[in-house]
C-alpha positions as CSV (number, residue, x, y, z in Angstrom):
1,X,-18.6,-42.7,-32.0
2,X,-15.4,-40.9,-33.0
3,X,-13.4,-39.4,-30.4
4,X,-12.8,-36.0,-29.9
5,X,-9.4,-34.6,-30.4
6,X,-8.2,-32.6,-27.4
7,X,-5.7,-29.4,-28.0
8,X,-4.1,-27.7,-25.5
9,X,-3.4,-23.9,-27.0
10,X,-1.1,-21.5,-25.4
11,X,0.9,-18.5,-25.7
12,X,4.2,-18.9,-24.3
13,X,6.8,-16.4,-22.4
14,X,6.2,-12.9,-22.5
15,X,4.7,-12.4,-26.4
16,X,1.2,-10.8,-26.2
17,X,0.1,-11.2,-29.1
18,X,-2.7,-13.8,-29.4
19,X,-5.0,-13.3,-31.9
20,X,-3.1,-15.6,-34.0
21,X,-3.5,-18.0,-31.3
22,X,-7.0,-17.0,-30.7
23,X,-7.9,-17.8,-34.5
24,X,-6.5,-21.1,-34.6
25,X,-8.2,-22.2,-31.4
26,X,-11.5,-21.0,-32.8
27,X,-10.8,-22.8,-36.1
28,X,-10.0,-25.9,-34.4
29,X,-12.8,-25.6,-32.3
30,X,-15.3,-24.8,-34.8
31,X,-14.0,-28.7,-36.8
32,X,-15.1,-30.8,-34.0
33,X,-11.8,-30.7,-31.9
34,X,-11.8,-29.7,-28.0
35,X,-9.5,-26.8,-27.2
36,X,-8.2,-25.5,-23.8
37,X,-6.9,-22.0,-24.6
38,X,-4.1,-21.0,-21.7
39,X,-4.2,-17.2,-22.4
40,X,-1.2,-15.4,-22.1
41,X,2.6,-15.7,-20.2
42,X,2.5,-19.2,-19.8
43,X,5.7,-20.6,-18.5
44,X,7.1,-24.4,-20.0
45,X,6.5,-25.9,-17.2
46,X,2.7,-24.6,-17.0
47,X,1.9,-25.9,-20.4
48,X,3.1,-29.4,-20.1
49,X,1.7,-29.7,-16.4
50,X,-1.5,-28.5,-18.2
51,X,-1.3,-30.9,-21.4
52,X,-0.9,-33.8,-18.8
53,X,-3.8,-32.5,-16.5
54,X,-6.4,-32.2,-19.7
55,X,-5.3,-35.4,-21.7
56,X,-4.6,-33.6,-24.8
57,X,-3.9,-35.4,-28.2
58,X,-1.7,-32.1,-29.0
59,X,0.1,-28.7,-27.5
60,X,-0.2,-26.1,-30.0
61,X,2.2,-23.3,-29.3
62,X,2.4,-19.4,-30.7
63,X,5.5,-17.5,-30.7
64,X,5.7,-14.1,-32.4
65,X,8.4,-12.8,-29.8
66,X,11.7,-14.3,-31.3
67,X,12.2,-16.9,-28.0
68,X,10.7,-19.6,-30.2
69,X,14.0,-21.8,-30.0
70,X,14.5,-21.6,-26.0
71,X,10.4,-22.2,-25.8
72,X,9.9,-25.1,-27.9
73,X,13.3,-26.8,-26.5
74,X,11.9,-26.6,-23.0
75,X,8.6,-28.0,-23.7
76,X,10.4,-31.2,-25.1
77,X,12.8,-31.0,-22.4
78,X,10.3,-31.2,-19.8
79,X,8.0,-33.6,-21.7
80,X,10.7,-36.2,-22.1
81,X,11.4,-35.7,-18.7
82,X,7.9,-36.6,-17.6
83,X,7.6,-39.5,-20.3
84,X,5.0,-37.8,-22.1
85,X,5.5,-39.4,-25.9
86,X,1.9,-39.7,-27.0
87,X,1.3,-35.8,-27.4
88,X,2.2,-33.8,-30.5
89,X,4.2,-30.7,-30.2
90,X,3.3,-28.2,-32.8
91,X,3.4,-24.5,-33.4
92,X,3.7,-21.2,-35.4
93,X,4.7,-18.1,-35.6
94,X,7.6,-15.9,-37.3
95,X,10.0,-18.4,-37.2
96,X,13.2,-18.0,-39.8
97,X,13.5,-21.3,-41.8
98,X,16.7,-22.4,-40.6
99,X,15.2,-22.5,-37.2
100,X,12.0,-24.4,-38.4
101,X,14.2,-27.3,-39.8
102,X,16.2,-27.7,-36.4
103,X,13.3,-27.6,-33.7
104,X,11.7,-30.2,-36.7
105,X,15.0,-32.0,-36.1
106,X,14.3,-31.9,-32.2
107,X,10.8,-33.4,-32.5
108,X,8.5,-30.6,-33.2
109,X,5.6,-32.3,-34.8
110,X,5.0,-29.0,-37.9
111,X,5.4,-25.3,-37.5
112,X,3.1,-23.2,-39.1
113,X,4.0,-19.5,-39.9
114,X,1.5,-16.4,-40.9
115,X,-1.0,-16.8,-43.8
116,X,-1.4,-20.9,-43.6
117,X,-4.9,-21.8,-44.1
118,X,-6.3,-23.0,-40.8
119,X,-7.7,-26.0,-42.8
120,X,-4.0,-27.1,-43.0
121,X,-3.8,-27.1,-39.3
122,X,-6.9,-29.1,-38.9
123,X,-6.4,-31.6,-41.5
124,X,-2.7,-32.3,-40.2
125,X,-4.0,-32.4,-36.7
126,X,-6.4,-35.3,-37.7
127,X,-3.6,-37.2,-39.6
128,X,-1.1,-37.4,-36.5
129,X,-4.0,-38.0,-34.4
130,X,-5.4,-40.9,-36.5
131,X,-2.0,-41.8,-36.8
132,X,-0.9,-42.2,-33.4
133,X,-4.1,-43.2,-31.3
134,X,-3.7,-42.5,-27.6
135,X,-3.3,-46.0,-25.4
C-alpha cells in the first residue's frame, strides 16, 4: 500500500489572505495527500514545531504580504537548526523573480506564484516525495 503524503499548509506572519492557501490544500487533499491546514498568523517557529509534531513529507507556505524573504529564511533557519533535512520547503505567492531565484538558492524546494495549475503542485509534490523517501 502506497503511503500517504503528509503536507503541513500554513499562512505565515500577518497576511490574511488564504484562499490561495485554502485551494491548494483542498487540491492536495482531494489527490490522495494528507494536509494539516494551520490557519492564519502562524509564527516560524509554530510551523516548523508543527511540521515536526505531524511528520510531514512537506511545509507548503503562502505569502501574499511582501515578508516572503524574512519568512521563508526563518523557516530554514530554524529547520537546520533542529536538523530537520527530510522535509521540503515550498511555497507561493507574489513573489518578484529575483527573489524566487535567491530563496531557490537558499533551499526552497519551488515557489509557485498566482495562476499555476494546482496539478503542477501535486505532480511536483509526488516527484520530491518519491524522490526523497522518509527514513
Amino acid at each position: 500500500m502506497e503511503r500517504k503524503i503528509r503536507v503541513l499548509v500554513a499562512k505565515a506572519g500577518l497576511d490574511g489572505h488564504d484562499r490561495g492557501a485554502k485551494v491548494v490544500a483542498a487540491a492536495l487533499r482531494d489527490a490522495g495527500m494528507e494536509v494539516i491546514y494551520t490557519g492564519l498568523r502562524q509564527t516560524p517557529e509554530m510551523i516548523v514545531e508543527a511540521a515536526i509534531q505531524e511528520d510531514v513529507d512537506a511545509i507548503g507556505i503562502s505569502i501574499l504580504s511582501g515578508a516572503h524573504m524574512t519568512i521563508f529564511p526563518r523557516i530554514l533557519n530554524l529547520m537546520q537548526n533542529k536538523s530537520v533535512n527530510d522535509i521540503l520547503l515550498f511555497g507561493g505567492g507574489i513573489i518578484p523573480e529575483e527573489d524566487l531565484r535567491k530563496l531557490k538558492e537558499l533551499g526552497v524546494g519551488e515557489l509557485f506564484t498566482p495562476g499555476t495549475p494546482t496539478t503542477e503542485i501535486i505532480r511536483f509534490l509526488k516527484e520530491w516525495v518519491e524522490n526523497h523517501p522518509k527514513n
